[in-house]
DRENTORKOL-3810 file (N, C-alpha, C; in nm, 4 decimals):
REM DRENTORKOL-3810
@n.u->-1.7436; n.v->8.2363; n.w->-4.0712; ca.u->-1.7175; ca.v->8.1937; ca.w->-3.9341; c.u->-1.8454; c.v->8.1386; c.w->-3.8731
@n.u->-1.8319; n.v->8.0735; n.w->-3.7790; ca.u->-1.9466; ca.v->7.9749; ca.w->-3.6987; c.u->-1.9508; c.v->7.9735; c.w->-3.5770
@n.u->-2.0529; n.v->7.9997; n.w->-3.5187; ca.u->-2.0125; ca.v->8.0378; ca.w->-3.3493; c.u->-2.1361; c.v->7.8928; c.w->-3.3073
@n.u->-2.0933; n.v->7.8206; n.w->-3.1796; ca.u->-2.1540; ca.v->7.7616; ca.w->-3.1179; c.u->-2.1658; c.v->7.7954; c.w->-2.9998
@n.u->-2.2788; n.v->7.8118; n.w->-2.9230; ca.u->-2.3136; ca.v->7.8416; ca.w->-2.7786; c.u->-2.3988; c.v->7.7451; c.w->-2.7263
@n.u->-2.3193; n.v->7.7032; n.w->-2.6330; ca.u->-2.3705; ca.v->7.6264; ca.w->-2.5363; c.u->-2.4672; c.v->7.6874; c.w->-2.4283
@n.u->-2.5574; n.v->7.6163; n.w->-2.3600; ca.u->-2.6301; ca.v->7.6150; ca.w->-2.2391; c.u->-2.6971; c.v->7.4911; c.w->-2.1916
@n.u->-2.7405; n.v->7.5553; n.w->-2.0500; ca.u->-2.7589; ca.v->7.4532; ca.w->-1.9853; c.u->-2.7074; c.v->7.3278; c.w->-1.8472
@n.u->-2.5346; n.v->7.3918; n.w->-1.8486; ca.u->-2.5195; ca.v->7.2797; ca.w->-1.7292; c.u->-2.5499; c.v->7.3559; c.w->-1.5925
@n.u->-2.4830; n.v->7.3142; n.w->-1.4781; ca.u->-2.5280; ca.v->7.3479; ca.w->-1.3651; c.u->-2.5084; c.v->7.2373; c.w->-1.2592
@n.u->-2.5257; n.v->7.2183; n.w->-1.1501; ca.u->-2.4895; ca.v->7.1452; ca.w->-1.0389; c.u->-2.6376; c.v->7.0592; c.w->-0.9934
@n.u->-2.6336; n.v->6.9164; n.w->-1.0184; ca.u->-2.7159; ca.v->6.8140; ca.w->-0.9863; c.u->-2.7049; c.v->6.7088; c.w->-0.9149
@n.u->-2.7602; n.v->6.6347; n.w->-0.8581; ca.u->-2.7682; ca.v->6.5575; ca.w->-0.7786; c.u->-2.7435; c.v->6.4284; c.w->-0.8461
@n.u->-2.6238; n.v->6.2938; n.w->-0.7721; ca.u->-2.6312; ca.v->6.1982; ca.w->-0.8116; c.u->-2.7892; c.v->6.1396; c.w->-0.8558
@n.u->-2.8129; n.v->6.0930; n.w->-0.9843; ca.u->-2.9138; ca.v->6.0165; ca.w->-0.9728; c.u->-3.0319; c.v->6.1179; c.w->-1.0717
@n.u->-3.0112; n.v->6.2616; n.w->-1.0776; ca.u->-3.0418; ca.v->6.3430; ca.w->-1.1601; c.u->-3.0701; c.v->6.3907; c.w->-1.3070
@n.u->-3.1093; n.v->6.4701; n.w->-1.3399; ca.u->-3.1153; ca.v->6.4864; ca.w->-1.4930; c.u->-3.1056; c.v->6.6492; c.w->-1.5782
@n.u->-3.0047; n.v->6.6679; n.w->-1.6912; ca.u->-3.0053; ca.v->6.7613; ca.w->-1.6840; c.u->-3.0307; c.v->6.7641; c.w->-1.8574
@n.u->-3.0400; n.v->6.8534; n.w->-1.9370; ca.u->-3.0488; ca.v->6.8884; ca.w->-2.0728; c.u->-2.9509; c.v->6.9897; c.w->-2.1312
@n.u->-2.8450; n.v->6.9919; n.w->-2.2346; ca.u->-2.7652; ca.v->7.0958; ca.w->-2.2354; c.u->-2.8228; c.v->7.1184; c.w->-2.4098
@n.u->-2.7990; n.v->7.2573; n.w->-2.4225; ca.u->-2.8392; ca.v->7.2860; ca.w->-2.5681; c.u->-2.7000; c.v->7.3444; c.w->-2.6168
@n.u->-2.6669; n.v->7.3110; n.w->-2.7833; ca.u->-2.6008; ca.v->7.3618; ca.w->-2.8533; c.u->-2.6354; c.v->7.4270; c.w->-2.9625
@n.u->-2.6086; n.v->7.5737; n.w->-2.9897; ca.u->-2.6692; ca.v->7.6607; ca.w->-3.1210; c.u->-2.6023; c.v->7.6996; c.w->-3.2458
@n.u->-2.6036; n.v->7.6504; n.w->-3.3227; ca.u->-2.4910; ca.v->7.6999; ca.w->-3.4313; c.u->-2.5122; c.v->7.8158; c.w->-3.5068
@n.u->-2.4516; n.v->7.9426; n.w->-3.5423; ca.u->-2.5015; ca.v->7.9936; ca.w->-3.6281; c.u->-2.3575; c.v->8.0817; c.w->-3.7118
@n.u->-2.4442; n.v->8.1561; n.w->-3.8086; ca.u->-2.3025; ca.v->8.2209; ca.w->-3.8576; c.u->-2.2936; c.v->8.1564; c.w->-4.0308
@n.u->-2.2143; n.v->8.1354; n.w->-4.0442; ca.u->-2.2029; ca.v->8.0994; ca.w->-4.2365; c.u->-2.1959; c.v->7.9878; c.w->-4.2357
@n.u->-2.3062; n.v->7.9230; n.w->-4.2437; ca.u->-2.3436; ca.v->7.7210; ca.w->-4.2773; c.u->-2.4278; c.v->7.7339; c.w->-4.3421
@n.u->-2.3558; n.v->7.6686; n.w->-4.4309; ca.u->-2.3848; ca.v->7.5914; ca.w->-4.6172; c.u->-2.4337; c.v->7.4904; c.w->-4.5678
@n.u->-2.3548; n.v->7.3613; n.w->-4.4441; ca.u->-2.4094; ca.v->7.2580; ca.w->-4.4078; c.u->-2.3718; c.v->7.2047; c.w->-4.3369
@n.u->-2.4731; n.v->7.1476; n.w->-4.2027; ca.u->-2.3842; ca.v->7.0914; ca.w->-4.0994; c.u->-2.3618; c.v->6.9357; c.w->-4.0969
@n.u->-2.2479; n.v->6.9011; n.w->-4.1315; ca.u->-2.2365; ca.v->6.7968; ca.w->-4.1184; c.u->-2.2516; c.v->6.6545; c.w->-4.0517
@n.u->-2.2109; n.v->6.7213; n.w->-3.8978; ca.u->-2.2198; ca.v->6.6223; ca.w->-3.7673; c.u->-2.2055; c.v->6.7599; c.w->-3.6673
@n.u->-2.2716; n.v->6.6812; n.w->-3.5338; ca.u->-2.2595; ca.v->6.7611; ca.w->-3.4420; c.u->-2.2993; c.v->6.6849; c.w->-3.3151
@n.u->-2.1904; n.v->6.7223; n.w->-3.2372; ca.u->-2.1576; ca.v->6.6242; ca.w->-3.1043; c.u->-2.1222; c.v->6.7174; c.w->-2.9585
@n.u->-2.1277; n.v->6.6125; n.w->-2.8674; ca.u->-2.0734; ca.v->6.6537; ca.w->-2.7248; c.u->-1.9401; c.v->6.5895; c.w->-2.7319
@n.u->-1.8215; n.v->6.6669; n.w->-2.6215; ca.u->-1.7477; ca.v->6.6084; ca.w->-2.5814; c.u->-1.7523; c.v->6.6708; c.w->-2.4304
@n.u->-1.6326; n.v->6.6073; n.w->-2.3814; ca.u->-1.6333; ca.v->6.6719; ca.w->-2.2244; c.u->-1.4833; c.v->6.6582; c.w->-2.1572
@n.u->-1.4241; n.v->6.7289; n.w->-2.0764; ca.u->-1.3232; ca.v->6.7410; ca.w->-2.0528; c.u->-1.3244; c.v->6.7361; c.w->-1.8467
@n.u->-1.2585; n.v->6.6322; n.w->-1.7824; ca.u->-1.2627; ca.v->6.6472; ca.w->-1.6369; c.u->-1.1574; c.v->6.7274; c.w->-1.5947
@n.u->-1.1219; n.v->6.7337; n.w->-1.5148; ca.u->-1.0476; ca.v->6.8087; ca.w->-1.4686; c.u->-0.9199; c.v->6.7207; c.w->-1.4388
@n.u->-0.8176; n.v->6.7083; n.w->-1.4652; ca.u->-0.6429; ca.v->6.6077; ca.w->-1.5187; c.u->-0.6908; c.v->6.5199; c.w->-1.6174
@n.u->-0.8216; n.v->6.5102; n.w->-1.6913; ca.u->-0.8075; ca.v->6.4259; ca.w->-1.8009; c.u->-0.8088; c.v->6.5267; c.w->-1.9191
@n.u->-0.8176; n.v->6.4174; n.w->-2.0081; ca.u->-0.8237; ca.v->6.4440; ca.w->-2.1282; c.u->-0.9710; c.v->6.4661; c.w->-2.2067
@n.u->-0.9658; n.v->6.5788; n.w->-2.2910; ca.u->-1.1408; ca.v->6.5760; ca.w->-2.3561; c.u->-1.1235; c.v->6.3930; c.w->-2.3944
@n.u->-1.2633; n.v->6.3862; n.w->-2.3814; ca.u->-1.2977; ca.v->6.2340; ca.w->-2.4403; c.u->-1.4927; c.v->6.3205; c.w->-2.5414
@n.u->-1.4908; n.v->6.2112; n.w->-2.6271; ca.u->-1.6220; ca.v->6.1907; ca.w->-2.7361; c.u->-1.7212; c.v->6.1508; c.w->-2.6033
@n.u->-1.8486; n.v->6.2005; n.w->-2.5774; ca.u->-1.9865; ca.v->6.1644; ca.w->-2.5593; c.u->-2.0252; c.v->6.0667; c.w->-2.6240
@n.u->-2.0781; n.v->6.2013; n.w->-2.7395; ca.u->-2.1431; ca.v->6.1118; ca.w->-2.8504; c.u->-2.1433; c.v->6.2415; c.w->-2.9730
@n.u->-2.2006; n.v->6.1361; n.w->-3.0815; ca.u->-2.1735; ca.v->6.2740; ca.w->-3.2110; c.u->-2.3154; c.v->6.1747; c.w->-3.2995
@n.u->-2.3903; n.v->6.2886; n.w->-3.3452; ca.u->-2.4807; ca.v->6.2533; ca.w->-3.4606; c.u->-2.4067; c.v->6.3353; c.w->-3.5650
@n.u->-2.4307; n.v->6.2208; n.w->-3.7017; ca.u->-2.4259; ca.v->6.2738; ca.w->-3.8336; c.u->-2.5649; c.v->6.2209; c.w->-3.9302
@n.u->-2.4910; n.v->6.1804; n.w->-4.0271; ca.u->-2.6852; ca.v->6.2040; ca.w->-4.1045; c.u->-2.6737; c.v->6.0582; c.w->-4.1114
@n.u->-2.7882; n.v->6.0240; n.w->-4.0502; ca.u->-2.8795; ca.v->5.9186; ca.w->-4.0467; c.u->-2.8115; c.v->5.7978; c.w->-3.9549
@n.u->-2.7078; n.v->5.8637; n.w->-3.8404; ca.u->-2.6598; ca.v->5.7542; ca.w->-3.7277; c.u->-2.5899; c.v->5.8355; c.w->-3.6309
@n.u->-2.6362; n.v->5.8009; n.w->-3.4622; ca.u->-2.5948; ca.v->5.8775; ca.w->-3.3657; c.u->-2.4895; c.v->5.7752; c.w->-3.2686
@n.u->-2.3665; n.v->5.8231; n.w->-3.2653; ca.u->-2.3277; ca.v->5.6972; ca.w->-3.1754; c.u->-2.2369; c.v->5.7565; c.w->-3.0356
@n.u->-2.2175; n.v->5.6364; n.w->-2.9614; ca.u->-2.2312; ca.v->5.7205; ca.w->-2.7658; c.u->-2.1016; c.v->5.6451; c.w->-2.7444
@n.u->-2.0270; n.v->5.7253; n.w->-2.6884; ca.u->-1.9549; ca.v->5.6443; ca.w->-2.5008; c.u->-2.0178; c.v->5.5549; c.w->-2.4985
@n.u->-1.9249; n.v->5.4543; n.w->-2.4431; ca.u->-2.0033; ca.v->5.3669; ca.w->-2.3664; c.u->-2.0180; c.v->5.3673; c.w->-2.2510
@n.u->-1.9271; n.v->5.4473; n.w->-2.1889; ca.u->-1.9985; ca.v->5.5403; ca.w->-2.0132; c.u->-2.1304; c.v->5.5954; c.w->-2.0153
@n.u->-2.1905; n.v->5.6400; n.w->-2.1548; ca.u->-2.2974; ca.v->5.7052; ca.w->-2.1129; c.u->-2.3936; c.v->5.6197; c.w->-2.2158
@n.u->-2.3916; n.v->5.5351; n.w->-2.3095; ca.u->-2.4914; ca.v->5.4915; ca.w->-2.3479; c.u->-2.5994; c.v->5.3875; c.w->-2.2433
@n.u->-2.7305; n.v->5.4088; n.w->-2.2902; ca.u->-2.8639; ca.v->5.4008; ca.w->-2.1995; c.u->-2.8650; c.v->5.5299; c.w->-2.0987
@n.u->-2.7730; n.v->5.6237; n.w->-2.1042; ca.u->-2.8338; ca.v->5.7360; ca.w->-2.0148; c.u->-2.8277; c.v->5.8523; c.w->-2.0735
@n.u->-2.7601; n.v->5.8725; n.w->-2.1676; ca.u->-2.7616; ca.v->5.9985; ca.w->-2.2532; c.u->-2.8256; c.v->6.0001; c.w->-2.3921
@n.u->-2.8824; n.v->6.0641; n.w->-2.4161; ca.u->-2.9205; ca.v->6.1109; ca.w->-2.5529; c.u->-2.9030; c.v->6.2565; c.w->-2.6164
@n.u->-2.8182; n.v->6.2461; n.w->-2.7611; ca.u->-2.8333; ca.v->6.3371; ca.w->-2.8470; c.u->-2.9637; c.v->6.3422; c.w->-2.9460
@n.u->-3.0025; n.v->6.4647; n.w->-2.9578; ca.u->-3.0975; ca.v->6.5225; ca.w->-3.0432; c.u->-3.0694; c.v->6.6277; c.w->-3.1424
@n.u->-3.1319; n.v->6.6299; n.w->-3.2284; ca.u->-3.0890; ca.v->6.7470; ca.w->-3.3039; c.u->-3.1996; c.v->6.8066; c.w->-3.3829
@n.u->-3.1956; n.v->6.9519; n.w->-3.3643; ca.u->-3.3103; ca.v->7.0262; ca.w->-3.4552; c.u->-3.2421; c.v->7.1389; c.w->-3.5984
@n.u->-3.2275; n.v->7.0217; n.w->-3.7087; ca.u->-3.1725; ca.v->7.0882; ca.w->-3.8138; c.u->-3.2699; c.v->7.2583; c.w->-3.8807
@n.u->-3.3938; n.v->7.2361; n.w->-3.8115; ca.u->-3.4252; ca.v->7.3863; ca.w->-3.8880; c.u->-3.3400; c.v->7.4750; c.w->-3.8278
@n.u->-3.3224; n.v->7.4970; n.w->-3.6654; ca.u->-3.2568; ca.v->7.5440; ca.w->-3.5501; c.u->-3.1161; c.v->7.5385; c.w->-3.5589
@n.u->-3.0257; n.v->7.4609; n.w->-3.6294; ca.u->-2.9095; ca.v->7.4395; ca.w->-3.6333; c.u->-2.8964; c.v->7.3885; c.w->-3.4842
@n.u->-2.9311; n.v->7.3574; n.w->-3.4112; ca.u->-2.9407; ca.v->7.3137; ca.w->-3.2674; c.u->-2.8917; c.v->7.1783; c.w->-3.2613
@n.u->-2.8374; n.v->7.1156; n.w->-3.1571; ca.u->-2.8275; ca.v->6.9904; ca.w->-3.0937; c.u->-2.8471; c.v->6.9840; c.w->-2.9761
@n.u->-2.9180; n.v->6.8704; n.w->-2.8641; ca.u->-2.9081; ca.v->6.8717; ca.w->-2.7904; c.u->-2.8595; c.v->6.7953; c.w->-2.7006
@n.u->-2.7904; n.v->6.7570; n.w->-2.5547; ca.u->-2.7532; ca.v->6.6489; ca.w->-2.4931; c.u->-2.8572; c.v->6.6305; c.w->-2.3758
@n.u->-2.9334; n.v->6.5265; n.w->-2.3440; ca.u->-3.0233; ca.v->6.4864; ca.w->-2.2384; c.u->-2.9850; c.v->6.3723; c.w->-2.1635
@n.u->-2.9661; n.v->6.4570; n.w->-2.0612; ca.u->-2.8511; ca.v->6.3536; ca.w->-1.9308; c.u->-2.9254; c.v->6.2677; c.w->-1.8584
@n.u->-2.9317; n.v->6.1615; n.w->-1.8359; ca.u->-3.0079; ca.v->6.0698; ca.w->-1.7108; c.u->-2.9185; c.v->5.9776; c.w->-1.5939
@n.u->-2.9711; n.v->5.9885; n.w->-1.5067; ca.u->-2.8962; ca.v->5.8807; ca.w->-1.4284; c.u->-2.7868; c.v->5.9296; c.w->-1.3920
@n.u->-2.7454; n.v->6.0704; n.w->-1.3470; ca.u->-2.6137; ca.v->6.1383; ca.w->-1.3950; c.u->-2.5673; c.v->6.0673; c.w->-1.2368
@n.u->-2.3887; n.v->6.0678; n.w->-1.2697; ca.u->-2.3245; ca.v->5.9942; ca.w->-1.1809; c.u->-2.1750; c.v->6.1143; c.w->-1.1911
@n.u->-2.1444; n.v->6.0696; n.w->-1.0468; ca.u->-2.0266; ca.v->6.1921; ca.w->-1.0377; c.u->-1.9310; c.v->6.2164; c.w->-1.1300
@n.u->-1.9253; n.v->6.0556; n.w->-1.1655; ca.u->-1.8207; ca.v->6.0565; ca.w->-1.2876; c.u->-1.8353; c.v->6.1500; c.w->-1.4143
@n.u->-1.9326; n.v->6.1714; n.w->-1.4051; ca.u->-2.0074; ca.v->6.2591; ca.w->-1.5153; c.u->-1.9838; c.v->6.3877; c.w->-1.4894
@n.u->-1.9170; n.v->6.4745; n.w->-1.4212; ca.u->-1.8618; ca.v->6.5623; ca.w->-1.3332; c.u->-1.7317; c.v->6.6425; c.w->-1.4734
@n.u->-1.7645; n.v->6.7094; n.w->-1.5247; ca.u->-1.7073; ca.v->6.7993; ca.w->-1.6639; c.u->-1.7508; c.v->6.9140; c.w->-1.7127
@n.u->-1.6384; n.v->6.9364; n.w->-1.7631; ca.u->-1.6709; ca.v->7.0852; ca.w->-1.8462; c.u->-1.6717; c.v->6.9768; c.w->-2.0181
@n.u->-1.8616; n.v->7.0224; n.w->-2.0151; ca.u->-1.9115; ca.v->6.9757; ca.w->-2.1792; c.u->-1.8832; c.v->7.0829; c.w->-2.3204
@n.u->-1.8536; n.v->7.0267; n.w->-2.4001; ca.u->-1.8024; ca.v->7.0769; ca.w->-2.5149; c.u->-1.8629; c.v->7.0569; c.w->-2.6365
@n.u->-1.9375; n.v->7.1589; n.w->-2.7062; ca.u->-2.0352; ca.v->7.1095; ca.w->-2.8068; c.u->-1.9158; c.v->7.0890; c.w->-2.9784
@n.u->-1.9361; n.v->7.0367; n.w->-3.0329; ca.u->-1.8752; ca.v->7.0582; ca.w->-3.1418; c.u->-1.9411; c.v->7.0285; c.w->-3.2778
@n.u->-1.8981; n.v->7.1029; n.w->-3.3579; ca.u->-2.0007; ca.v->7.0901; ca.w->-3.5234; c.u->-1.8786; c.v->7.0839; c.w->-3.6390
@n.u->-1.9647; n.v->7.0258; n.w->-3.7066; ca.u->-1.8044; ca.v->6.9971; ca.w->-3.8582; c.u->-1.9252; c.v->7.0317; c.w->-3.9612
@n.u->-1.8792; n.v->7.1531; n.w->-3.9908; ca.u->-1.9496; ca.v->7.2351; ca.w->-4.1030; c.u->-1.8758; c.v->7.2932; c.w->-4.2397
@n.u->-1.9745; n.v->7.2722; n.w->-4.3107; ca.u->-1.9498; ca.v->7.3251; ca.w->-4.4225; c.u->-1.9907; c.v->7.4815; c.w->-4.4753
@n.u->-1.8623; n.v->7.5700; n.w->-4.4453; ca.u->-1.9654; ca.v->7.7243; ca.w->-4.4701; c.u->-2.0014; c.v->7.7461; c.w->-4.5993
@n.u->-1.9310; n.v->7.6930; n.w->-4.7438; ca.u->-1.9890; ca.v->7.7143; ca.w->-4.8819; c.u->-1.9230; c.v->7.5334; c.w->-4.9149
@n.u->-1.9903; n.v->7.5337; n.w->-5.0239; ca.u->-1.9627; ca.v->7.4273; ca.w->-5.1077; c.u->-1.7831; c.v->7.3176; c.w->-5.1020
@n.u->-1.7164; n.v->7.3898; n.w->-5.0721; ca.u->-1.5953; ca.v->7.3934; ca.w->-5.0353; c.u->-1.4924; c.v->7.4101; c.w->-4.9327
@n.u->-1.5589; n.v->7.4621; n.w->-4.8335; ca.u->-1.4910; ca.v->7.5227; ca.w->-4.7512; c.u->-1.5604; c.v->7.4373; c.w->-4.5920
@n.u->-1.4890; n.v->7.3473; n.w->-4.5647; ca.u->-1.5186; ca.v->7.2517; ca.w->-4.4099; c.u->-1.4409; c.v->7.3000; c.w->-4.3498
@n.u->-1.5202; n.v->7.3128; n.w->-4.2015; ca.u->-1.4203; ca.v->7.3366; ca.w->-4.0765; c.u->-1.4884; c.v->7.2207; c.w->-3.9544
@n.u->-1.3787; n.v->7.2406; n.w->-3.8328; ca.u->-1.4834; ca.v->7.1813; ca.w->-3.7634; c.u->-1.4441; c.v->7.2784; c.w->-3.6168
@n.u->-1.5668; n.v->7.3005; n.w->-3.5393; ca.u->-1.5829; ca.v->7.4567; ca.w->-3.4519; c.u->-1.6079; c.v->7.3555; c.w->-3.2919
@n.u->-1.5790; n.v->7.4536; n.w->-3.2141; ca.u->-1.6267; ca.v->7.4043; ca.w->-3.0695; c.u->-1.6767; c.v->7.5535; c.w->-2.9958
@n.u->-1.7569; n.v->7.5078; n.w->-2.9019; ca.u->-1.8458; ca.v->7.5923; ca.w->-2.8294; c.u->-1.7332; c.v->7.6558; c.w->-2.7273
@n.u->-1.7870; n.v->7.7028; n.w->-2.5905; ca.u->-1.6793; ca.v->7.7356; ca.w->-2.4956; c.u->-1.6935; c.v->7.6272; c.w->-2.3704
@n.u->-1.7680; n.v->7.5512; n.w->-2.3907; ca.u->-1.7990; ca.v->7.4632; ca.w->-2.3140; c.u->-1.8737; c.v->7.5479; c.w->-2.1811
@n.u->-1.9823; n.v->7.4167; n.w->-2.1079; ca.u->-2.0356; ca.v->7.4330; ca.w->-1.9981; c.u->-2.0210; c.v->7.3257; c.w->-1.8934
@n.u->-2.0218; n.v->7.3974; n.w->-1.7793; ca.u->-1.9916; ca.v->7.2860; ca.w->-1.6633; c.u->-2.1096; c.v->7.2260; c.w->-1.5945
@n.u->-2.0687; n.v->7.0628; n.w->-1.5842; ca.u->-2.1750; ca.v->7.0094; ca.w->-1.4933; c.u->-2.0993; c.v->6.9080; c.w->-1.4023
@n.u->-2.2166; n.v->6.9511; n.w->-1.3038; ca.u->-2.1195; ca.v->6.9404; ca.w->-1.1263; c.u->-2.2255; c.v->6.8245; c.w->-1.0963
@n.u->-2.2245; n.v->6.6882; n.w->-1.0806; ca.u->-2.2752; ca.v->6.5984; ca.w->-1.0057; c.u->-2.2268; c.v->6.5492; c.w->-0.9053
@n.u->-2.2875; n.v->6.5848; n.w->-0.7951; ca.u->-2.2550; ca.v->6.5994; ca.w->-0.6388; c.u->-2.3671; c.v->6.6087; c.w->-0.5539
@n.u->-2.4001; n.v->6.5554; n.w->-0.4365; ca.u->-2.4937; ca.v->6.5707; ca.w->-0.3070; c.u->-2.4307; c.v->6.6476; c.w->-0.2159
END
């Protein structure tokens, strides 16, 4: 099993910046990809963005203001928000597509965290 924990959102100001971290741990053989998603409130989750090995790709709502990172010793990913705009206003959702042995892929989600962009 694989647990992801999120941190990091919180309530910011149009125009703001915030950083959310994702932690993987638990039985990984190997992580495959690992991404944000986000869910508003009457929509539907929609993709951020997702890195896998050796290409990271975005929304196009948020590309030039968001960036994913990732620290494979850490099993970590991270999301670094800029320019945040209300629209940006969600409960974020980390997700990982792992491999716990040689054979055995799943793909896991965090419990998500909320970020409130508002004045």
């Amino acid at each position: 099993q694989v647990r992801l924990v999120e941190s990091g959102g919180g309530l910011v100001q149009p125009g703001g910046s915030l950083r959310l971290s994702c932690a993987a741990s638990g039985s990984i053989f190997r992580i495959n990809a690992m991404g944000w998603y986000r869910q508003a409130p009457g929509k539907e989750r929609e993709l951020v963005g997702v890195t896998g090995t050796g290409n990271t790709n975005y929304a196009d709502s948020v590309k030039g203001r968001f960036t994913i990172s990732r620290d494979n010793v850490k099993n970590t990913v991270y999301l670094g928000m800029n320019n945040l705009k209300p629209e940006d206003t969600a409960v974020y959702y980390c997700n990982a597509d792992v491999n716990s042995d040689i054979r055995m892929r799943d793909d896991y989600w965090g419990q998500g965290t909320q970020v409130t962009v508002s004045s």
